[in-house]
C-alpha positions as CSV (number, residue, x, y, z in Angstrom):
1,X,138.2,75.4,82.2
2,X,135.4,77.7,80.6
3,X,135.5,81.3,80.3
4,X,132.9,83.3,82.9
5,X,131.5,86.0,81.8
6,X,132.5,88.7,84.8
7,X,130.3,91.2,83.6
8,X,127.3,88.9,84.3
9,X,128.6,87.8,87.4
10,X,129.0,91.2,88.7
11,X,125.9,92.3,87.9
12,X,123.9,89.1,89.3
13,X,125.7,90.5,92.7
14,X,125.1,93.5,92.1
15,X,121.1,92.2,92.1
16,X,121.3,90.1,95.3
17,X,122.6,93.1,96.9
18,X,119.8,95.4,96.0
19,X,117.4,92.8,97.1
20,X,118.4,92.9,100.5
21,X,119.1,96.3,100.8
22,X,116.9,97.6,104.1
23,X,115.6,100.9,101.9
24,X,114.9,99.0,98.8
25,X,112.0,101.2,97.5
26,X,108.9,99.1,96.1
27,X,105.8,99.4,94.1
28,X,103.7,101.9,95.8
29,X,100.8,101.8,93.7
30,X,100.4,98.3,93.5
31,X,100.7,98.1,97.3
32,X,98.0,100.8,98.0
33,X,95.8,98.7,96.0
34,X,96.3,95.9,97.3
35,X,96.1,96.9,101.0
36,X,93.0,98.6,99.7
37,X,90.8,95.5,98.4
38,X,92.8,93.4,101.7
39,X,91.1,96.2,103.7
40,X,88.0,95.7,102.1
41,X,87.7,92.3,102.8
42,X,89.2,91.9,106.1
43,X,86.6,94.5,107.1
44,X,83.8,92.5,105.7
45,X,85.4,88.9,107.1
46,X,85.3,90.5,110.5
47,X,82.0,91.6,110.2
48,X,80.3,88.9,109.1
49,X,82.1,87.1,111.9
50,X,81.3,89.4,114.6
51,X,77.5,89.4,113.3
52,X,77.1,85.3,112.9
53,X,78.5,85.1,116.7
54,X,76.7,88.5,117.9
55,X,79.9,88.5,119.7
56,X,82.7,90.8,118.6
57,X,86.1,89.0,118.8
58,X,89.3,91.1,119.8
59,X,91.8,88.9,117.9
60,X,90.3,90.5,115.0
61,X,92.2,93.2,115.0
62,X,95.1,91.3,115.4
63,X,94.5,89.7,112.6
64,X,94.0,92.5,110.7
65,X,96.9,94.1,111.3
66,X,99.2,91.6,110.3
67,X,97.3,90.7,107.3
68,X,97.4,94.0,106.1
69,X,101.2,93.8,106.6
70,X,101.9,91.0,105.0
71,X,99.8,92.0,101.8
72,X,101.7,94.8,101.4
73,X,105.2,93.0,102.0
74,X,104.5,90.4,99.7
75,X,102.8,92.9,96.6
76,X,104.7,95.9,97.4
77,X,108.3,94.1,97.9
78,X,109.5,97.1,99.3
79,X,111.2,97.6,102.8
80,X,111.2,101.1,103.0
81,X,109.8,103.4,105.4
82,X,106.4,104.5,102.5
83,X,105.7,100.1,102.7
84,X,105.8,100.6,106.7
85,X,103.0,103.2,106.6
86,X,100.8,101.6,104.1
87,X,100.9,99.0,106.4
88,X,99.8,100.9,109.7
89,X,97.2,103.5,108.1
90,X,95.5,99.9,106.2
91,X,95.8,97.9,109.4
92,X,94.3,100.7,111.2
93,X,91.7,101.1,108.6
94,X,90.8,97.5,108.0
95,X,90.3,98.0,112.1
96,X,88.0,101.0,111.7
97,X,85.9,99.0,109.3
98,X,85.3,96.2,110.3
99,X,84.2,97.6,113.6
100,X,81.6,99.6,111.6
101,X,80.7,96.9,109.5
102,X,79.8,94.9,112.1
103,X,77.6,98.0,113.8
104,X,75.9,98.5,111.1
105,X,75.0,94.8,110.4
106,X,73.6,95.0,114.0
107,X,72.0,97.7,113.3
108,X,70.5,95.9,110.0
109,X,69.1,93.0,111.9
110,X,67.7,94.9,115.1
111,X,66.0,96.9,112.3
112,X,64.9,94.1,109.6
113,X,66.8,95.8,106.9
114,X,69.4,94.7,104.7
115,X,72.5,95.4,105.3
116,X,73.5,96.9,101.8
117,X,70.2,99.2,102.8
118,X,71.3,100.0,106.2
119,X,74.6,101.1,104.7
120,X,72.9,103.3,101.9
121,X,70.5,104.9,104.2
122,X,73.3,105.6,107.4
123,X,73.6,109.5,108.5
124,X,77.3,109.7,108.1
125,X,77.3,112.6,109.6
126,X,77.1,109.9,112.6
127,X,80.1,107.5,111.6
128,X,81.9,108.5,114.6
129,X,79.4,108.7,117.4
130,X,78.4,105.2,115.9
131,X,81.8,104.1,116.1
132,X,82.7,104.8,119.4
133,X,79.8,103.6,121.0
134,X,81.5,100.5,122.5
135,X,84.7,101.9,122.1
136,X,87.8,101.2,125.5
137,X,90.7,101.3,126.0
138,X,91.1,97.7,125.0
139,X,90.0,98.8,121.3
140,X,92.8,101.2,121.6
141,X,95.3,99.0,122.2
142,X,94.1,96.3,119.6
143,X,93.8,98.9,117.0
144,X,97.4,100.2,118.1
145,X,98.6,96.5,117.7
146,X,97.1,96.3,114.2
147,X,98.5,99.3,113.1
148,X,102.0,98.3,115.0
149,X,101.6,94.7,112.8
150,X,101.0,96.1,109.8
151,X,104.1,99.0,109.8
152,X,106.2,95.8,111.0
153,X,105.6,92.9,108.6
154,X,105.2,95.6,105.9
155,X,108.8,96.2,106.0
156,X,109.9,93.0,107.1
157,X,112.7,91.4,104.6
């Protein structure tokens, strides 16, 4: 019978233990950034959906909440409570832009500009009276969801 090295075996469980630990701290900056460019683009997907339809589509949201989370979960491979609120403020955020994406590429087209030069030449001073034009209760909840999503599957094991 062969000799085991106990040392090693002791600290390979001493690994798997840490790797499920519910409070296992991750990489923070990586997940920022990556919830950051997901944000970006989940903004911009949602947009240029809502504009191509001239509809805007609730499930959206949903979507982007638990995209956001899962980004995070899966760059950040942490489970602690700093992944959870990446998760919501990005999901939230991803929510918040794409909704103003998609005004402002309305806005483009009723005005025959593009939309790069409708973004350049927007009052920001406006963002949230432009924002909460259309905005319900319903946006409330779906932006609650997405920021409910995102905390969740950030976190998730």
């Amino acid at each position: 019978m062969e000799d085991y090295n106990l040392d090693q075996l002791n600290n390979t469980i001493e690994d798997m233990s840490a790797a499920r630990d519910p409070n296992r701290k991750g990489n923070v900056p990586a997940a920022l950034l990556a919830a950051a460019a997901g944000c970006l683009a989940i903004a911009a997907v949602w947009a240029f959906i809502c504009i191509l339809t001239e509809k805007e589509w609730v499930i959206m949201g949903i979507f982007a909440g638990i995209a956001i989370g899962w980004i995070v979960k899966v760059v950040g491979r942490g489970r602690d409570i700093t992944m959870g609120v990446i998760g919501a403020v990005f999901g939230l955020l991803s929510c918040v832009l794409g909704e103003f994406f998609s005004l402002m590429g309305i806005l483009a087209e009723a005005e025959e500009v593009d939309f790069f030069q409708a973004l350049t030449s927007f009052d920001y001073s406006n963002f949230f009276d432009l924002l909460f034009v259309d905005f319900n209760y319903l946006s409330l909840v779906i932006w609650g969801f997405a920021a409910f999503e995102g905390f969740k599957l950030a976190r998730s094991a």
